[in-house]
C-alpha positions in Angstrom: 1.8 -11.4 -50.2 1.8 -14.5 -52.6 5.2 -13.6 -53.9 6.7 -13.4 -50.6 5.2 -16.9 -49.8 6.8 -18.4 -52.5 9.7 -16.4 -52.3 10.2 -18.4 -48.7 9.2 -21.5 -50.3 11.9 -21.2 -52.7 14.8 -20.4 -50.0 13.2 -23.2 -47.5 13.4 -26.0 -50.3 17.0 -24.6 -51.4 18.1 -25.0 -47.5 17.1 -28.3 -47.6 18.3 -29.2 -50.7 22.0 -28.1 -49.3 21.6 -29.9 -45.9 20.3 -32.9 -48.1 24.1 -32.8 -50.1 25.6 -32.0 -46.8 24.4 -35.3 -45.3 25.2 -37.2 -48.4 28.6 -36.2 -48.2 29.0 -37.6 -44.3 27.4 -41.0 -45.0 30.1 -41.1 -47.3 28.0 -42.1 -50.6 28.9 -41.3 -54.1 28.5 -38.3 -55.3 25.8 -37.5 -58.3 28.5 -36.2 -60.6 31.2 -38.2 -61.2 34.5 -37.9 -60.1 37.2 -36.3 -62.8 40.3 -34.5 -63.4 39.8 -30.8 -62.7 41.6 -27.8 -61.7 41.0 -25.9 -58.7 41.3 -22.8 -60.4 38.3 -23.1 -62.6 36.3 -23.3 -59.7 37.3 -20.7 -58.3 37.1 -18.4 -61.2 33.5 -19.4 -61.8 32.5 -18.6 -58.4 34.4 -15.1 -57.4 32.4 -13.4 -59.2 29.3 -14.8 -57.4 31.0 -14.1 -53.5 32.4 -10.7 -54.7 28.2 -9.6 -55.1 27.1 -11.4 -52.5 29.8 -10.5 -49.5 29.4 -7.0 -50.8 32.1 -4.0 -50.5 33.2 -4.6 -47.2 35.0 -7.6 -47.9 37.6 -7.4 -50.3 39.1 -10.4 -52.6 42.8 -10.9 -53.8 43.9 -13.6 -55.7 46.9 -15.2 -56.0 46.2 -18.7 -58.3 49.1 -20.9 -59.9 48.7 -20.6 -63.4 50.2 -24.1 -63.7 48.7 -26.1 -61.3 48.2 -29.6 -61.2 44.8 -31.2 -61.4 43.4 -33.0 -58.5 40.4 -35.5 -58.9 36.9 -34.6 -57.1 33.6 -34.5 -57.6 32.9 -30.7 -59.3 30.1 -30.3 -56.8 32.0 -31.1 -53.4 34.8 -29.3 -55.1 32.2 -26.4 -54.8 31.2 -27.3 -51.5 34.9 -27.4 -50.3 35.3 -23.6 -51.4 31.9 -22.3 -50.6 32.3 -23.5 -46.5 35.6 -22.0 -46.6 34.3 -18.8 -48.1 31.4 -18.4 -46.0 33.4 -19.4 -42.5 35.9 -16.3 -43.4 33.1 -13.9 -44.0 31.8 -15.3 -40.4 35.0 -14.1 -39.1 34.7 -10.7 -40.7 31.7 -8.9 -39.5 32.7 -5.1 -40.2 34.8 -6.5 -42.8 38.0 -7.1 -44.2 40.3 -8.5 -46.7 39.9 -12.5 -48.0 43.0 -14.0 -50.2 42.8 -17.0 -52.5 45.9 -18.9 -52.8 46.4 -22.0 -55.0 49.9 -23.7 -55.5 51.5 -27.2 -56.3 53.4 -28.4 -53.3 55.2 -31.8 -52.4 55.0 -32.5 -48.9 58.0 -33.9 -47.3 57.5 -36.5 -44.8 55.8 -36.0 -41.3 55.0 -32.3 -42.8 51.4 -32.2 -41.7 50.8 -35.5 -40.0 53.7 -38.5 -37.2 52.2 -41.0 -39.9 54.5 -41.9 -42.9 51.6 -42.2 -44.9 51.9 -38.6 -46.4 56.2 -39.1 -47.5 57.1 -37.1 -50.4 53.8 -36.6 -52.8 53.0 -33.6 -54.8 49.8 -32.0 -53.5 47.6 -29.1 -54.8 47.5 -26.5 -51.9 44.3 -24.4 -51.3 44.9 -21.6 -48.9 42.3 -19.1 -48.0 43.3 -16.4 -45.6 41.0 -13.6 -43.7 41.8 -10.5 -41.3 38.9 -11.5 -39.5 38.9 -12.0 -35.7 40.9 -15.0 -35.2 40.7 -17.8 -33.0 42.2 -18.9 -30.1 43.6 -22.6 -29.7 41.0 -24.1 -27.7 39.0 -23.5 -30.3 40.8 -24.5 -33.0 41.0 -27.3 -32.4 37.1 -28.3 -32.1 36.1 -26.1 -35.5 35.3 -29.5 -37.4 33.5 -31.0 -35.1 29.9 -30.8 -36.3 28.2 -30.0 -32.6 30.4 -27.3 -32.1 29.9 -24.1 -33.1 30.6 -20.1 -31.6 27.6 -18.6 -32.8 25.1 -17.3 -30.5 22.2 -19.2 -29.5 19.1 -18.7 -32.3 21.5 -17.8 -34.5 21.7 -19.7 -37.9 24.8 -22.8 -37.9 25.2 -25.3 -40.0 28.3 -27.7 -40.5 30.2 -25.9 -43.2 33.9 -26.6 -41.9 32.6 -30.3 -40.9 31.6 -30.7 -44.9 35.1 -29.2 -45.5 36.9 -31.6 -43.4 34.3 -34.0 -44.8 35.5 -33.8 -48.3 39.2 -33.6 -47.8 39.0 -37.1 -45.5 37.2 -38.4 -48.9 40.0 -37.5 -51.0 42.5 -38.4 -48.5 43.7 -34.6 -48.1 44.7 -32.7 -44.9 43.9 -29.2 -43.6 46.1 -27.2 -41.9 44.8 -24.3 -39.7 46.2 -21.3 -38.6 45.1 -18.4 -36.4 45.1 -16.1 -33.7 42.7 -14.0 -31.9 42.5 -11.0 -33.3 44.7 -11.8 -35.9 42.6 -13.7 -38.9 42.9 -17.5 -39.6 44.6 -19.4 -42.6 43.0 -22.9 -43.7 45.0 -24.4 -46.0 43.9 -27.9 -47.7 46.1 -30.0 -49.7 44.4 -32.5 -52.0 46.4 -35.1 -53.5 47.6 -34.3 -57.4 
């Protein structure tokens, strides 16, 4: 019918529209909105809502957010981005479902804590931390997850570059991610964003 036509319209230009930000963010030009002051938290309260109806009953959330934490300074719509890929990549991981944690905190990093450089020393950091029960991963591929060629999903399936944007954004910032996981076991990202 007409209305499915456009309905397909709609969800084709949206796609686009997403890959379009998605590229924008690894050429590495600005933003549209401008970079400010915000806390994580916010962001994450305005969106919960959104996952908790569109993951469904299978997956269920816990949070676990810092009432006092620091602000970090991003654009509000990578911000977004950031926790959307991370959200989406643990419902991947959880196909008959599971349970999916939210974790923010304020954190100083002692030196060589995620990195042999001495570039990270002792900074206080606002730590993101989104755990699944999902199935896990094993080493090998842990260590390729943000390459943007690389993905596990079966051929003709869907796959975009959601942890690639991830990795994307926290290189912009001058962040680090932190990945942990085993097979069978779920996976941890944490990001740590500078305060």
């Amino acid at each position: 019918t007409l209305y499915q036509h456009a309905t397909a319209i709609r969800g084709a230009t949206q796609r686009a529209a997403k890959l379009t930000e998605h590229l924008y963010v690894f050429s590495g030009r600005k933003p549209q909105q401008a970079e400010s002051p915000l806390n994580l938290n916010q962001i994450i309260s305005e969106m919960i809502q959104l996952f908790k109806s569109v993951f469904g009953e299978k997956i269920q959330f816990f949070l676990d957010l810092n009432p006092a934490l620091s602000q970090v300074t991003i654009c509000p719509i990578l911000a977004e981005q950031l926790l959307m890929n991370l959200l989406l990549n643990a419902r991947d991981a959880m196909p008959e479902g599971g349970s999916l944690t939210i974790c923010t905190d304020n954190v100083i990093l002692p030196l060589g804590a995620l990195s042999t450089t001495s570039e990270n020393k002792t900074r206080p950091y606002v730590m993101l931390s989104i755990f699944d029960t999902g199935v896990g991963m094993s080493d090998q591929i842990t260590t390729k997850i943000f390459d943007p060629t690389f993905t596990t999903k079966k051929f003709g399936k869907v796959h975009g570059i959601g942890l690639s944007t991830v990795a994307a954004i926290v290189k912009r910032y001058k962040g680090q991610i932190l990945v942990k996981s085993e097979e069978g076991q779920g996976s941890a990202f944490h990001i740590y964003l500078p305060v």
